[in-house]
C-alpha positions in Angstrom: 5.4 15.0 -11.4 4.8 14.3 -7.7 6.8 12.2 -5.8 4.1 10.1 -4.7 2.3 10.5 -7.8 0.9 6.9 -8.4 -0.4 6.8 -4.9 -3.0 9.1 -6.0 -4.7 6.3 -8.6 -5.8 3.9 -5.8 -9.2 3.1 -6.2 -10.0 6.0 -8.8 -12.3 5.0 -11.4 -13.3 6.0 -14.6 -10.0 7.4 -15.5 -9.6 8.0 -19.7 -8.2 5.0 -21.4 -4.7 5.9 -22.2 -4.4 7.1 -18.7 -5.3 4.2 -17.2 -2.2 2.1 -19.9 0.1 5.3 -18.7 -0.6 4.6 -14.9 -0.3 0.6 -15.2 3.4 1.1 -17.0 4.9 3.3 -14.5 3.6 1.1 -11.7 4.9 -2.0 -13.4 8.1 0.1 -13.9 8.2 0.8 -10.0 7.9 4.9 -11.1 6.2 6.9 -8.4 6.6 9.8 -9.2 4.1 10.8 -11.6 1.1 13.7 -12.5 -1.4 13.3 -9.9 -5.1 13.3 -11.2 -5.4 16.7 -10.2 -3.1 18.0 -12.7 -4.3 15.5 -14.8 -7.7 17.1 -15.0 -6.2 20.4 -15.5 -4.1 19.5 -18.2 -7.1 17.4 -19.8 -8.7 20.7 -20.1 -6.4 22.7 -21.3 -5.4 20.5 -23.9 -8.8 20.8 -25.9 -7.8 24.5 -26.8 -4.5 23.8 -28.2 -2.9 22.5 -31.6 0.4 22.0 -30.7 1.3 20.8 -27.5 4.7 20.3 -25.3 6.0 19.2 -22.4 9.4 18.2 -20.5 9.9 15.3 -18.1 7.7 12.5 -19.7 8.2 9.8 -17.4 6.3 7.1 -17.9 3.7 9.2 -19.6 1.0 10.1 -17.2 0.5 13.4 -17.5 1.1 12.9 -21.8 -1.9 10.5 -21.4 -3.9 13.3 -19.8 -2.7 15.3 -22.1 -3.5 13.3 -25.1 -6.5 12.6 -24.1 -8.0 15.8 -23.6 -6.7 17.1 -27.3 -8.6 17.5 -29.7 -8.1 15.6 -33.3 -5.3 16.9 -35.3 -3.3 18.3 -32.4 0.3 17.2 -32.1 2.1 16.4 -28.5 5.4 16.4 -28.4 7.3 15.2 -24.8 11.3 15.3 -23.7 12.3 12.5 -21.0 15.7 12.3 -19.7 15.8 9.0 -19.2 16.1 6.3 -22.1 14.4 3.6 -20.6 11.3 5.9 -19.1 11.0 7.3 -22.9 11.3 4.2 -24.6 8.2 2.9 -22.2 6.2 5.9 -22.4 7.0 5.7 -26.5 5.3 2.2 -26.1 2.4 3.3 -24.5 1.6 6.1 -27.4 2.9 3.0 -29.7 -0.9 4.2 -31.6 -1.2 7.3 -31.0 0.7 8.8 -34.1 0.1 12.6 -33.2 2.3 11.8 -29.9 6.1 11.9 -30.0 8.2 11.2 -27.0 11.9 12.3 -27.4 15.1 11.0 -25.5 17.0 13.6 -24.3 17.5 17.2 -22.1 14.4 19.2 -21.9 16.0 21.9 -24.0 15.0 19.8 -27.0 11.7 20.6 -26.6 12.3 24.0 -28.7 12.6 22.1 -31.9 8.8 22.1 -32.2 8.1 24.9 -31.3 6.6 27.3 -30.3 3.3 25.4 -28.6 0.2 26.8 -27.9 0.5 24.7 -24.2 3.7 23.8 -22.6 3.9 21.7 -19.4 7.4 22.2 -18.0 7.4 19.3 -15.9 11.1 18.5 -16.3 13.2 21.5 -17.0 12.6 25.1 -18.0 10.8 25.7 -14.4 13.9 27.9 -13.4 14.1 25.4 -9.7 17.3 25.8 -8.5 20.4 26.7 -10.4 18.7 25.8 -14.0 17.7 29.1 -16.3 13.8 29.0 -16.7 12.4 28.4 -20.4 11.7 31.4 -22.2 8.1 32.0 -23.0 8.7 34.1 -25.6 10.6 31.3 -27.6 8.3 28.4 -26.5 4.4 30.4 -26.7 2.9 31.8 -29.0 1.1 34.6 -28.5 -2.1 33.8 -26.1 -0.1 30.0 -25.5 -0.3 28.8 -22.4 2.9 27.4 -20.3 2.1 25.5 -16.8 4.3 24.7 -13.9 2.7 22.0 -11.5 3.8 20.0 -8.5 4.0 23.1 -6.4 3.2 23.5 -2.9 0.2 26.1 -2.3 1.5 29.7 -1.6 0.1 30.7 1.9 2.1 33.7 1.8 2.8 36.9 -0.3 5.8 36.7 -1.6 5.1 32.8 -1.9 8.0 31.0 -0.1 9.6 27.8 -0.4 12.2 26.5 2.3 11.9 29.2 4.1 13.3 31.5 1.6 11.5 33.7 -1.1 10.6 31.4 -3.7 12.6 32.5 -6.7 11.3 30.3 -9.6 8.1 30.7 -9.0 8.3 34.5 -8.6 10.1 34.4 -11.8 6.7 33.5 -13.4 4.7 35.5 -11.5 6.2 38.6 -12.0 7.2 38.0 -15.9 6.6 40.9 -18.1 5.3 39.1 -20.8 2.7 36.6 -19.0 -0.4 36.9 -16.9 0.2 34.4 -14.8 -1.6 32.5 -11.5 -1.3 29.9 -9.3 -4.1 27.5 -9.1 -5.1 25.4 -6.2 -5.5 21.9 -6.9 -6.1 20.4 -3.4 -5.0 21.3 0.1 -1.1 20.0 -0.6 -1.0 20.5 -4.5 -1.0 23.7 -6.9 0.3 24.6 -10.1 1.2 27.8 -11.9 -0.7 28.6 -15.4 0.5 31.7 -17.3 -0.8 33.0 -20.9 1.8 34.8 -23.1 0.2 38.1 -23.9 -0.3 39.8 -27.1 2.0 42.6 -28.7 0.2 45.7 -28.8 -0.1 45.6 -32.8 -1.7 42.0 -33.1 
């Protein structure tokens, strides 16, 4: 989510359907902070090559709608919000959508579904601040995809944030177990995408 997510729908057109419901409930909602359409087309693309599909920090269902919208038919979504009320509105927006389920609760509950062939951490598992990072290797299967958006672009090597080394994002970066890189989606706005890789033996 970006803070000043909804900002970014002014006068865009020909946004997918269920996007455009998505959009219209958080701004009746007064929720601003929200998947910009940059992500959005990102994740809309990524979605087509997955059959099981995650993410944490619903809202008020945005970036689900992207989501959603770029799957392909028979693929399941599955989203953790937080917040009661911003699940029970982004439930009503999938109201007929049956492959979509929105659950209330900590992010951590996404890894009853698991493991998904594309996770959006979007509201936990990032590893920002304090809170321990998602574990891919739990999550992914092998060749799944986990992204990490609403970054700032890194204009330096190691990529900082603050002023200081930026720690979560490194953590991705660097992890053993994922070929990961950061994508540029416009001069303020990037987002991390990272592919599990394979054991040796598969």
């Amino acid at each position: 989510m970006s803070i000043d997510g909804m900002a970014a729908y002014d006068g865009v057109e020909g946004l997918p359907p269920l996007v455009r419901r998505a959009v219209e409930t958080a701004r009746q909602a007064g929720f601003a902070p929200s998947c910009r359409p940059e992500q959005g087309r990102l994740l809309y693309a990524l979605a087509a090559g997955a059959e099981m599909i995650g993410e944490t920090g619903t809202g008020c269902g945005v970036g689900l709608a992207w989501l959603a919208s770029g799957a392909r038919p028979g693929a399941r979504l599955v989203s953790v919000e937080r917040d009661a009320h911003r699940a029970s509105l982004a439930a009503q927006v999938f109201h007929d959508h049956p492959q979509v389920s929105v659950i209330g609760g900590d992010w951590r509950e996404i890894h009853r579904d698991g493991p998904y062939d594309l996770l959006v951490l979007d509201g936990g598992g990032q590893g920002k601040g304090a809170e321990q990072p998602a574990d891919p290797h739990r999550l992914l299967r092998p060749g799944g995809t986990v992204v990490i958006d609403d970054l700032t672009p890194a204009r330096h090597w190691p990529p900082r944030f603050d002023g200081v080394v930026d720690r979560a994002r490194m953590h991705w970066l660097d992890h053993p177990g994922l070929d990961a890189a950061e994508l540029r989606l416009g001069p303020d706005l990037a987002a991390l995408v990272a592919t599990r890789r394979f054991a040796a033996d598969q």
